[in-house]
C-alpha positions in Angstrom: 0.0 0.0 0.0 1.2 3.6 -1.0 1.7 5.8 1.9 0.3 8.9 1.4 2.8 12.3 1.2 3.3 14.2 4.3 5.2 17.0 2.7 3.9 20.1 3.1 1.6 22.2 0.4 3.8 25.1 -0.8 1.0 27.8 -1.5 1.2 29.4 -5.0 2.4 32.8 -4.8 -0.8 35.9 -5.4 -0.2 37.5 -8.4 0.7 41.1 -8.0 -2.5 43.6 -8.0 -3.0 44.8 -10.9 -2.0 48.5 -11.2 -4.8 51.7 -12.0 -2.6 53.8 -14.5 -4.0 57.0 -16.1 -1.7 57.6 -19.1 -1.1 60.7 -20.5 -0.2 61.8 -23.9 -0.6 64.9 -26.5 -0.5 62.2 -29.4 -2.4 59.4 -30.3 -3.2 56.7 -33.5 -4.6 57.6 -35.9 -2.2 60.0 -35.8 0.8 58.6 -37.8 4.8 59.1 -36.0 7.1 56.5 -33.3 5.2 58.3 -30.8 1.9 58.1 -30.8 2.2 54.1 -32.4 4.6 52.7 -29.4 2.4 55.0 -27.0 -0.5 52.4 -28.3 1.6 49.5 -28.4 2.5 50.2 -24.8 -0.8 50.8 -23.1 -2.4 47.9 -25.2 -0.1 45.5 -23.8 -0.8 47.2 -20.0 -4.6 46.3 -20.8 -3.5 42.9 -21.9 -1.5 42.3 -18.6 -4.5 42.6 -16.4 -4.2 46.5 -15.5 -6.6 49.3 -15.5 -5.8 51.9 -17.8 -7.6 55.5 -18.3 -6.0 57.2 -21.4 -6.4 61.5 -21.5 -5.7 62.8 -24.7 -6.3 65.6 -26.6 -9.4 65.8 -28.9 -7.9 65.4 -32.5 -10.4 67.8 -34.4 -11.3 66.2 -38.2 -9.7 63.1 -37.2 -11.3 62.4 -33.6 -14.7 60.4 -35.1 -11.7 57.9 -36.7 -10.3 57.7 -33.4 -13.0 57.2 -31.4 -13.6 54.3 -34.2 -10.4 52.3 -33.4 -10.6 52.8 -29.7 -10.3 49.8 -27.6 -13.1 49.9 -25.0 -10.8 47.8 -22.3 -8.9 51.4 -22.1 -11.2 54.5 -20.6 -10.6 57.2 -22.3 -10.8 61.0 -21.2 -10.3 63.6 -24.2 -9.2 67.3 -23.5 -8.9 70.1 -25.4 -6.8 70.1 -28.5 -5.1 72.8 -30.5 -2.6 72.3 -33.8 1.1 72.1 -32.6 3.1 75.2 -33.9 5.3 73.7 -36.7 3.3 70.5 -36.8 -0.1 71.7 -37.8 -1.3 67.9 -38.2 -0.2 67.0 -34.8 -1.9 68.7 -31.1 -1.4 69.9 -28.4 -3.6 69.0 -24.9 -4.8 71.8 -23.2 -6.5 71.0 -19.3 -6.3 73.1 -15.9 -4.3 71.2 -13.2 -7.1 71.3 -10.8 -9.2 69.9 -13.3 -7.1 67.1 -13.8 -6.9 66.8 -9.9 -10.8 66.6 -9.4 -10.8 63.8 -12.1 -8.3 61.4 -10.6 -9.8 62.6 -6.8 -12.6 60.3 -8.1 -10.6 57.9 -10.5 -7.5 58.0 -8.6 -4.9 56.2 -10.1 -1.8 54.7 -8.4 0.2 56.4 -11.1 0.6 58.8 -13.7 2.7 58.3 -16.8 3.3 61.2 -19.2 4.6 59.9 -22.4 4.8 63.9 -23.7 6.5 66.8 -22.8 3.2 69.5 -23.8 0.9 71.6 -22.4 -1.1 68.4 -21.1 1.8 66.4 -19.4 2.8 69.7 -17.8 -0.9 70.1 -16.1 -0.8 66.1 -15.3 2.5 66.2 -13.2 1.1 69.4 -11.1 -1.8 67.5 -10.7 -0.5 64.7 -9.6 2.3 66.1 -7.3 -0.7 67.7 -5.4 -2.1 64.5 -5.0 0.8 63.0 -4.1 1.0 60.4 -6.9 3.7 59.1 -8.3 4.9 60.1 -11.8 6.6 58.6 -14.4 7.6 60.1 -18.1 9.1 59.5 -21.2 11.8 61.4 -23.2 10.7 60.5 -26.8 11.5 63.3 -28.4 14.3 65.8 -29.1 12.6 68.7 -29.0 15.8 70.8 -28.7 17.3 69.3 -31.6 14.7 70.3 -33.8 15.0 73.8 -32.8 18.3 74.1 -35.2 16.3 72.9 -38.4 13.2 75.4 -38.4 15.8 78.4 -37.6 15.1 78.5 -33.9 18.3 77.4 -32.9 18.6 80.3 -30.4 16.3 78.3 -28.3 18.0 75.3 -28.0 19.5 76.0 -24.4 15.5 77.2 -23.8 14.2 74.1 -24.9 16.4 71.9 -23.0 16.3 73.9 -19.7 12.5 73.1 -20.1 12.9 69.2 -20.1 15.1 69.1 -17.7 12.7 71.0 -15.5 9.8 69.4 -16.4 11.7 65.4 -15.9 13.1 66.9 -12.7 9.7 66.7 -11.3 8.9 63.3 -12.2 10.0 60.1 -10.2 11.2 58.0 -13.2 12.0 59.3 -16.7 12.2 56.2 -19.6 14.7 57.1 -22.2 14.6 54.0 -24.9 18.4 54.0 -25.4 21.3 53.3 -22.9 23.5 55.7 -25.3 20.9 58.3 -24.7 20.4 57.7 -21.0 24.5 58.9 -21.4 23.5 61.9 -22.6 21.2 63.4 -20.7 22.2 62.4 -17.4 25.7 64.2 -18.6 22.9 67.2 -18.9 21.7 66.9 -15.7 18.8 64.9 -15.8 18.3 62.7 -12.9 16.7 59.5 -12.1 16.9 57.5 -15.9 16.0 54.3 -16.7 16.1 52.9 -20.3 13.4 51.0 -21.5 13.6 49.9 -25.7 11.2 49.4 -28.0 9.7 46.0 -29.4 8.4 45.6 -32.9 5.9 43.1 -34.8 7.6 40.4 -36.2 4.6 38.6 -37.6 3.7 41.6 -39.3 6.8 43.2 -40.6 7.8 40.2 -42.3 10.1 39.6 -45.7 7.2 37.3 -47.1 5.3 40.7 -47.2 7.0 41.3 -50.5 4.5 42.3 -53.4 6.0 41.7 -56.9 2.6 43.9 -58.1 3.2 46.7 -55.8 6.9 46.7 -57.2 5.3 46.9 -60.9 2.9 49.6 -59.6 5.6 51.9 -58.7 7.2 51.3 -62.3 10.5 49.3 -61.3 11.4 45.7 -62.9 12.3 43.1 -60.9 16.1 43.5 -60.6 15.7 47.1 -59.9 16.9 48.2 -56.7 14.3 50.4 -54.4 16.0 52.1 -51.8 13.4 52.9 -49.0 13.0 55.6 -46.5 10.3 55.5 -44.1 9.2 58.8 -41.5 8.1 62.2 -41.7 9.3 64.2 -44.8 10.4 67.1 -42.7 14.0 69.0 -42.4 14.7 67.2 -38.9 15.3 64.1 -41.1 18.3 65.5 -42.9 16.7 64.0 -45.9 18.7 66.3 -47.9 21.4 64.1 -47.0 20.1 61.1 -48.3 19.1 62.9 -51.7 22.1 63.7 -52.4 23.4 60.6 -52.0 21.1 59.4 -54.5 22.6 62.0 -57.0 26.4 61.3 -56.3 25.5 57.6 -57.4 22.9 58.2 -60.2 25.5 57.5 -62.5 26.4 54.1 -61.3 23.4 53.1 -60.7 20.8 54.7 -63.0 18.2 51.8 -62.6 18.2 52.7 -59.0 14.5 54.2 -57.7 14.3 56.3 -54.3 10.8 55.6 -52.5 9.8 57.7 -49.6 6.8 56.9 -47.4 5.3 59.3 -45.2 4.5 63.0 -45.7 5.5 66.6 -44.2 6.5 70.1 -45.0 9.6 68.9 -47.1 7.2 66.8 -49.5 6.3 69.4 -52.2 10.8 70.3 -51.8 11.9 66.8 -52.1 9.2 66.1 -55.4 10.4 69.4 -56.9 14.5 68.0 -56.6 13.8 64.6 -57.0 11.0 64.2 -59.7 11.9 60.0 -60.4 11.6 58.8 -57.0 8.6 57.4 -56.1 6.5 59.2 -53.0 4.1 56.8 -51.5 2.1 59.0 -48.9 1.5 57.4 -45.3 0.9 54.3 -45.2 -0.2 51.5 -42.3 0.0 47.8 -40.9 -0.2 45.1 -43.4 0.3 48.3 -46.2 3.3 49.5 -44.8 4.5 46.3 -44.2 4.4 45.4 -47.5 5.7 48.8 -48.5 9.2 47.8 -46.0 9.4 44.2 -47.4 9.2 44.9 -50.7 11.9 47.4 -51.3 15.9 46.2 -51.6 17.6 47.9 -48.7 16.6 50.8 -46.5 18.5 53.8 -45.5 17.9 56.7 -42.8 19.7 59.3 -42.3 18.2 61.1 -39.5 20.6 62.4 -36.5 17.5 63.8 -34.4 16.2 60.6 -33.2 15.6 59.4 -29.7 14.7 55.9 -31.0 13.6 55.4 -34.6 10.6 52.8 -34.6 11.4 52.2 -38.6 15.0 50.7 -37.8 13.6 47.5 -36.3 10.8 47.9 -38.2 13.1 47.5 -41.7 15.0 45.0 -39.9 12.2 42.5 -39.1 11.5 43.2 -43.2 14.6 41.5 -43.6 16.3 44.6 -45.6 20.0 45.9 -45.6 20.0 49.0 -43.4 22.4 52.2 -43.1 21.7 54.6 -40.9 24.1 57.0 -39.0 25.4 54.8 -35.8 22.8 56.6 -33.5 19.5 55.9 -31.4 18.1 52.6 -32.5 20.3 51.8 -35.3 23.4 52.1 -32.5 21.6 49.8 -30.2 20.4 46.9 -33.0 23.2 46.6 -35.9 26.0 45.3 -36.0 28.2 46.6 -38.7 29.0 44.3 -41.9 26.3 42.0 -40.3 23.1 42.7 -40.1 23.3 46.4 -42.0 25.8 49.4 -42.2 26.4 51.9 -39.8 27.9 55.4 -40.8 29.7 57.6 -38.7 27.2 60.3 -37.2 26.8 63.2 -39.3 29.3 62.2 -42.1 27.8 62.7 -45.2 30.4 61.3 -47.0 30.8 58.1 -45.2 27.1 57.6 -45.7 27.0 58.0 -49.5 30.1 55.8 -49.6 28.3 52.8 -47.6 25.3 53.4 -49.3 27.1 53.4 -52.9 28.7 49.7 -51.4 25.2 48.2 -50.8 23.8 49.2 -54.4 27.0 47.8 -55.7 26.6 43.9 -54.1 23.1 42.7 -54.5 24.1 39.6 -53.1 25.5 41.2 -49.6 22.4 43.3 -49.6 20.8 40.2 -49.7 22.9 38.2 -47.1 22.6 41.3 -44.6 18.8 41.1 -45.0 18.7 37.5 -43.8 21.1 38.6 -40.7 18.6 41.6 -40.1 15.8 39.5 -40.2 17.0 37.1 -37.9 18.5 39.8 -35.4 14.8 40.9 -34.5 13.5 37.6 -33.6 13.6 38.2 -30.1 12.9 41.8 -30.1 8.8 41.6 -29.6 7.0 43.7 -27.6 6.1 41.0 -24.9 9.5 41.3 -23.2 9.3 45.6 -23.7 6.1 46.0 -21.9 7.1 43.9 -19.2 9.8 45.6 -18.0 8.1 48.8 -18.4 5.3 46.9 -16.3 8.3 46.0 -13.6 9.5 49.5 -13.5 5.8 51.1 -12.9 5.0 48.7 -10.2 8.5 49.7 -8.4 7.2 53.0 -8.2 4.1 52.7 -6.6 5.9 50.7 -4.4 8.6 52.9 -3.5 5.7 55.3 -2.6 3.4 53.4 -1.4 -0.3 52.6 -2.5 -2.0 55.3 -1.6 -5.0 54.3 -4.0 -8.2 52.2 -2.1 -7.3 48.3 -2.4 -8.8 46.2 -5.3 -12.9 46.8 -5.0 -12.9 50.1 -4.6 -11.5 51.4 -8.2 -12.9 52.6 -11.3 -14.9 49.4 -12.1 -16.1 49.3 -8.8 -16.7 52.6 -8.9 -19.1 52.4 -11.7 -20.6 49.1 -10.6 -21.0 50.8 -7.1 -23.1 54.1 -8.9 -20.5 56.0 -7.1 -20.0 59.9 -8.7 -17.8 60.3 -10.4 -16.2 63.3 -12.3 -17.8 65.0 -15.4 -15.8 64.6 -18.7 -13.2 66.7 -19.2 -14.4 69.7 -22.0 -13.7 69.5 -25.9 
């Protein structure tokens, strides 16, 4: 006869609570730039880890009926005034009174406040929550100083980045998504960094996304090479240096097709100088994905990212990259194996590199496979998570101060407990 076991029951460990979060942010999908689509990306996979999410926003004026149309309903949503961003008229700004923002989260009060943007809005939503005494957490996403020098502002450029540091100053945490730029600004003076990346789809941005009839749609046979560029046709993406790249090799290479996706002030510029290249507007999911894969190699020449969502995004695609060894791109490839990396701000390098990969389809091709296989690992499972871990060290560093689990927004609601009145629009 079997005895029975006498050792003890070792009790599951609870799963952590899961955390309220109001998440704030001055852009938004449908909106199209690396902000507002990793912003998405990262409060979707908050939802999809069990926690409670309330998303303020600005109202996006002819585009808020599509964004109400894509909205996830797991996610509450607040929307605030909205006004066009100077400079970036299809992009806004948030606009909402501190004590506003304090009388909604006095009856949806979070545990904490993220602030993915630097505006108008994130500026009210750290007051608001310091007076709460909430903990707050921010990104640095953008650099907003940088761009100062390529719309003739470059007087401000001290101005502009004595107003992040004072604005990060007064959050807990600040997320930078490179370890090369957490360098930087802490040699600035910003305090209390932490680096969290950026994951990208691999299912979707995939090399058997390559169309054969989009290639014949945009005029190029089958062993022409397409050289891609993906972002926002604007003079922050030193573009120019990338077109005249082109040029300097046109003679080598005259079969050779430039295709630019995305749109901005420089459009109407870069058509006028560059009438053969092909200028496919915005484009998203399985489209752009199809635009990435079905190109030859993919080169960026911006110097003014803080990340650079289309690196990984033209790895995954399994294309040869060069790009300037900065943000992403410094972070992901490895030179001579899974793309090209030219030394920042060297124009000359660049062209050189980029003559070298129009000149070997076959290492174009064998740097595609490297790329491809590079990225496998990258997904945005891991990414959220971590962001996940460092949230919930927060909170715990300053205590909950929030009601325990039954008395939150849900319970709220279920309870018919008041609660505030929408924010105005």
């Amino acid at each position: 006869m079997a005895l029975a076991s006498t050792a003890p029951t070792v009790p599951t460990p609870a799963a952590p609570p899961a955390l309220r979060i109001a998440y704030v942010t001055e852009t938004w999908p449908p909106e199209v730039n690396g902000v507002s689509l990793s912003a998405a990306r990262f409060v979707q996979g908050l939802v999809q880890r069990g926690h409670r999410v309330t998303l303020l926003r600005p109202h996006q004026g002819q585009r808020e009926r599509a964004a109400l149309a894509q909205h996830d309903p797991a996610i509450h949503l607040e929307v605030c005034a909205g006004s066009p961003l100077p400079l970036y008229p299809d992009l806004r700004m948030g606009w909402a009174r501190p004590a506003r923002l304090q009388q909604l989260w006095r009856h949806r009060r979070p545990d904490l406040v993220h602030v993915a943007t630097e505006g108008p809005l994130g500026w009210a939503a750290v007051q608001a929550a310091h007076r709460l005494g909430l903990p707050v957490t921010s990104d640095f996403r953008t650099n907003f100083h940088a761009y100062s020098r390529h719309y003739r502002f470059g007087w401000s450029q001290g101005l502009v980045l004595a107003w992040l540091r004072a604005f990060h100053r007064r959050c807990d945490l600040t997320l930078v998504p490179t370890e090369a730029l957490r360098r930087e600004l802490a040699g600035q003076g910003f305090e209390r960094l932490d680096v969290v990346a950026r994951g990208v789809d691999t299912a979707r941005f995939h090399p058997e996304c390559r169309s054969e009839a989009l290639r014949a749609c945009w005029g190029v046979a089958p062993q022409d090479p397409v050289l891609l560029c993906v972002g926002r046709l604007a003079p922050e993406k030193n573009l120019l240096t990338l077109v005249q790249a082109c040029e300097a090799l046109q003679a080598r290479h005259p079969r050779a097709r430039l295709l630019l996706v995305g749109d901005g002030p420089q459009r109407a510029a870069l058509q006028a100088r560059c009438p053969n290249a092909i200028f496919a507007g915005p484009r998203h999911g399985d489209d752009l994905a199809a635009h990435y894969a079905s190109a030859d190699l993919f080169a960026f020449p911006s110097l003014t990212e803080t990340y650079g969502n289309v690196t990984p995004e033209a790895l995954a695609s399994g294309l040869a990259l060069l790009a300037y060894d900065h943000a992403a791109a410094a972070e992901l490839v490895r030179h001579g194996e899974n793309g090209l990396l030219a030394a920042p701000g060297d124009a000359a390098d660049f062209t050189r590199l980029l003559g070298e990969l129009l000149d070997d389809p076959a290492r174009r091709r064998a740097l595609g496979r490297q790329a491809r296989a590079s990225m496998l690992d990258q997904g945005w499972e891991r990414v959220v998570e971590r962001f996940e871990s460092l949230l919930r060290q927060r909170v715990e560093a300053r205590g909950r101060t929030t009601p325990q689990a039954g008395h939150g927004i849900a319970a709220a609601h279920a309870a018919g407990a008041p609660v505030a009145p929408p924010l105005p629009h």
